[in-house]
TORDREN-505121 format. One record per residue (C-alpha): residue number from 1; x, y, z. Coordinates in steps of 0.05 Angstrom, whole numbers. Layout:
N
   i   east  north     up
 NUM      X      Y      Z
...
END
This chain:
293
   i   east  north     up
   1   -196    871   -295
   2   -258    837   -307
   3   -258    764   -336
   4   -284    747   -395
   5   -340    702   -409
   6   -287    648   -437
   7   -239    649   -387
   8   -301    638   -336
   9   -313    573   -372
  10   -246    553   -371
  11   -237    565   -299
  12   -312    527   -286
  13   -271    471   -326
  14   -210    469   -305
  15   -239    467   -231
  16   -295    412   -246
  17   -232    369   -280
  18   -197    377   -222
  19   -246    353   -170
  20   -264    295   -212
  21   -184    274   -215
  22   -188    280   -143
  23   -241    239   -134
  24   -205    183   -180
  25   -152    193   -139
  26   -183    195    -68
  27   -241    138    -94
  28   -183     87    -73
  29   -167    103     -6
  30   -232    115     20
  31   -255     46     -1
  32   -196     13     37
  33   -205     58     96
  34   -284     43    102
  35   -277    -29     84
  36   -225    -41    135
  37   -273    -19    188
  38   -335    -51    153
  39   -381   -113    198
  40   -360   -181    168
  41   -430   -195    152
  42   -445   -133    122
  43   -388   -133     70
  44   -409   -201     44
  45   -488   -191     39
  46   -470   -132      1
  47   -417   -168    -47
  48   -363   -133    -25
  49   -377    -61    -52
  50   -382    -17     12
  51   -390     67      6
  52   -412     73     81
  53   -419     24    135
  54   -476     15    170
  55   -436      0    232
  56   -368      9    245
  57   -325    -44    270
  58   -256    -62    292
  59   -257   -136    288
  60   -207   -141    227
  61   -163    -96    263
  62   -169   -134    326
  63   -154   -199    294
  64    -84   -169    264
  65    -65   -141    322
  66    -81   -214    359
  67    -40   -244    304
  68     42   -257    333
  69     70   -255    250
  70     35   -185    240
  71     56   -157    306
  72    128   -183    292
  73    128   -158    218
  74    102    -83    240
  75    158    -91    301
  76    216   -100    245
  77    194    -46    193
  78    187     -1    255
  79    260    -13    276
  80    289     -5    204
  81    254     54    192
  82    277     89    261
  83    349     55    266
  84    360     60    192
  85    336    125    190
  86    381    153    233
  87    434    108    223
  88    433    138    148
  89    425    204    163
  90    484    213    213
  91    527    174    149
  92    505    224     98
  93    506    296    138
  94    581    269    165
  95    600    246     93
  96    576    306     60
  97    603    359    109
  98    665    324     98
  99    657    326     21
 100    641    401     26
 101    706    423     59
 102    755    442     13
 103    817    431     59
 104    807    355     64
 105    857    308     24
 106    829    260    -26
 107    759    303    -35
 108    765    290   -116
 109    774    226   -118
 110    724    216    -56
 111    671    255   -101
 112    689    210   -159
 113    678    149   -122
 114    603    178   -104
 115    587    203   -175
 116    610    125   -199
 117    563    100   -156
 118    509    137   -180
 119    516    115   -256
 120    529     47   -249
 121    502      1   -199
 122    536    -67   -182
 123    476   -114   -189
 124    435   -161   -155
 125    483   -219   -162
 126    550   -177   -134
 127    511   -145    -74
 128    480   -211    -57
 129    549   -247    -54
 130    582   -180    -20
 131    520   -183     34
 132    529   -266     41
 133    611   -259     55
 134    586   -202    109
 135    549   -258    143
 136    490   -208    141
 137    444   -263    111
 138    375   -279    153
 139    394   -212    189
 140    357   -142    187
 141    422   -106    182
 142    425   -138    117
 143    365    -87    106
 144    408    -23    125
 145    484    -30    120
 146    482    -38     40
 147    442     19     33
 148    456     66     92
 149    467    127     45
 150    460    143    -28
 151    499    182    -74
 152    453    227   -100
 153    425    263    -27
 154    500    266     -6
 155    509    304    -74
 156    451    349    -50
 157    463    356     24
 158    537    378      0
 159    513    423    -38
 160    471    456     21
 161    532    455     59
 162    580    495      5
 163    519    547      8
 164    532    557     84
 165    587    619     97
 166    647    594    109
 167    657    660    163
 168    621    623    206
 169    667    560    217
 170    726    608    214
 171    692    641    271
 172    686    575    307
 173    757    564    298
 174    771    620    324
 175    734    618    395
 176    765    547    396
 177    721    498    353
 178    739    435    325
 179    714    408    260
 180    669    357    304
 181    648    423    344
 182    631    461    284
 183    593    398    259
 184    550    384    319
 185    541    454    339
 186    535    501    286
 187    521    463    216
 188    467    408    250
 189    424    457    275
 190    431    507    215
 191    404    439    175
 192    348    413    202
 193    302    433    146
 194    346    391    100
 195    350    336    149
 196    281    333    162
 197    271    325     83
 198    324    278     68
 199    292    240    138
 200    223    231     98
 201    254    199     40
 202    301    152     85
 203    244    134    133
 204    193    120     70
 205    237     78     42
 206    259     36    100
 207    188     22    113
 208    175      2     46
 209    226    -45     38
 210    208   -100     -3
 211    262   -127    -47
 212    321   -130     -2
 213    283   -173     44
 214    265   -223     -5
 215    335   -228    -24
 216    370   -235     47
 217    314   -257     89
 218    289   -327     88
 219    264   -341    171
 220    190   -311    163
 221    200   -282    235
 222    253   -230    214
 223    214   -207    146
 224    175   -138    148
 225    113   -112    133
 226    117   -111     64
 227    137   -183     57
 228     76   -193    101
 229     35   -165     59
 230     50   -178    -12
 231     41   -251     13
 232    -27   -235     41
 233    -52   -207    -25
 234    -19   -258    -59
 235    -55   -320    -20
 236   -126   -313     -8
 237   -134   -379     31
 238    -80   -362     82
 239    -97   -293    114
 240    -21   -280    132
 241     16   -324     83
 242     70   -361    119
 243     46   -354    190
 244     31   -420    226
 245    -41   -451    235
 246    -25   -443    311
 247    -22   -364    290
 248    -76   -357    255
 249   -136   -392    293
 250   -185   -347    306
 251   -252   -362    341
 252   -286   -302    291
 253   -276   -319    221
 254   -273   -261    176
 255   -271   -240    105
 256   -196   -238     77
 257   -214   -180     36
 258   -236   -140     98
 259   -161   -162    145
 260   -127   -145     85
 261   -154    -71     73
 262   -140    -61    145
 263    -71    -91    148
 264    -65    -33     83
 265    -80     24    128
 266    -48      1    176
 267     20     -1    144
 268     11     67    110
 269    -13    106    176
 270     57    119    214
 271     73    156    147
 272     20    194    140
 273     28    209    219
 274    103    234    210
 275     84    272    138
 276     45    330    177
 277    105    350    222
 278    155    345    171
 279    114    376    122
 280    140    458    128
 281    212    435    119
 282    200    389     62
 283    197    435      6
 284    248    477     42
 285    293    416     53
 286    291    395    -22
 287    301    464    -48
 288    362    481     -5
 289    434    482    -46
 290    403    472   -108
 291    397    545   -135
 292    474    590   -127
 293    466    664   -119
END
C-alpha cells in the first residue's frame, strides 16, 4: 500500500525528532569522552568548550592512574561489584529455588517475610545501628551483607522457577538427584539468561554505590569510586578530595575539569564493557516468569 503524502511527513518528523533527541542525549557523553582526552593547554586557550581535539592526549588519564587514592577507590568498587555480585546472586537463585518448591515447610510465612520487606523498609537509623552491632563499620562488607539480595528479583526469579516443569526434577529424583543436584545441575544452567539479567542489575548497583558508603565508611582508603568522585566534583581545589598532598603532587599540573571528565569515563567503562555480552539475555532474563501460559 502506498503512503500517503501525510504519513510521509510524519515519518520525515518523527525521524528528524528522533535524531535530534539523540543528539541531546549523546551531546553529553561525547563532550566528557573528548575532553577527557583533550591537551591541557588546548582546553584552557579555548575556554573549556572542546568538539574535537586537535591532539589527543592521555595525560589526565595518566595522572589518575599515578594517583594511590584513585587506584585504591577503582580496586574497592571492583571487588564489590565481583564479590557482591556473586555473593548476591548465589543468595537469591538458592532462596528462590527454595521459595519455589512447594514441599518445603514454612514457604508462606517465608514468602510473607519477603513481600514485608518489600513495602516497608526499616530506615536509615535501624540499619545503621543493626550494621554498627555487626561490627561491620569502616568495613566493605558493610557494603554487601545488608543488601546481598532484594525482595523483589527473588519474587521474579521464583517466579521463573515455578515456570520450569516440575517432570524434570522428578526425573532427577528418579536417576538419583538430590535437591542440591537438581539445583546445580539442572535449574543453574536452565537459568542463565535470568542470571545474567538479574547479574547486570546487581553488578550496576554495586559499582554505583554511593550512600551506603557514606554511612559506614569513614577511613578514605576503604571508600569507592563513587565517594571518590562526588568529592572530586564537589572540590575544585583538591583534584581527589581527601587524598593527601603526598598523593597528589604531580610534576604536570593539569586542568581539574579535564582529570575529572576522565575519572567519569573511567568509572562508567567496565559497565559499558560487561553490557555488550550480557546484552542477548537481558531482555530475555527480565521477561522470563512474568507472563503464565
Amino acid at each position: 500500500m502506498r503512503e500517503s503524502l501525510g504519513d510521509r511527513l510524519f515519518s520525515m518528523a518523527n525521524l528528524v525528532l528522533l535524531v535530534i533527541i539523540g543528539i541531546i542525549t549523546l551531546f553529553p557523553l561525547y563532550y566528557v569522552f573528548v575532553v577527557s582526552f583533550t591537551e591541557p593547554r588546548e582546553y584552557i586557550d579555548k575556554y573549556g568548550f572542546v568538539l574535537f581535539p586537535s591532539k589527543w592526549s592521555l595525560g589526565s588519564y595518566e595522572y589518575l592512574m599515578s594517583t594511590s587514592a584513585f587506584i585504591r577507590a577503582t580496586g574497592v568498587s571492583a571487588f564489590l561489584a565481583t564479590v557482591g555480585t556473586l555473593l548476591s546472586l548465589m543468595v537469591t537463585s538458592a532462596f528462590s529455588f527454595g521459595l519455589s518448591r512447594k514441599r518445603l515447610r514454612g514457604r508462606k510465612l517465608m514468602m510473607f517475610m519477603v513481600m514485608f520487606t518489600i513495602l516497608f523498609n526499616p530506615g536509615i537509623i535501624p540499619l545503621y545501628l543493626l550494621v554498627r552491632d555487626l561490627g561491620l563499620i569502616n568495613s566493605v562488607w558493610a557494603l554487601i551483607i545488608p543488601v546481598l539480595t532484594s525482595g523483589w528479583y527473588v519474587i521474579l526469579m521464583k517466579s521463573f522457577f515455578d515456570s520450569i516443569p516440575v517432570e524434570l526434577e522428578e526425573a532427577a529424583m528418579i536417576d538419583g538427584c538430590n535437591d542440591l543436584s537438581i539445583f546445580f545441575k539442572i535449574i543453574l544452567p536452565l537459568s542463565a539468561a535470568s542470571l545474567a539479567a538479574f547479574g547486570l542489575f546487581y553488578a550496576v548497583a554495586y559499582w554505583n554505590t554511593f550512600f551506603s558508603a557514606v554511612l559506614y565508611i569513614n577511613d578514605f582508603t576503604k571508600v569507592p569510586l563513587q565517594i571518590v568522585l562526588r568529592n572530586m566534583l564537589i572540590d575544585s581545589d583538591t583534584a581527589m578530595g581527601g587524598a593527601s598532598a603526598v598523593e597528589m603532587s604531580s610534576d604536570k599540573q593539569l586542568p581539574t575539569q579535564t582529570i575529572k571528565m576522565a575519572a567519569v569515563v573511567i568509572s562508567t567503562l567496565p559497565i559499558l564493557m560487561v553490557y555488550p555480552f550480557l546484552q542477548k539475555h537481558f531482555t530475555k532474563g527480565v521477561m522470563l516468569g512474568s507472563v503464565k501460559g
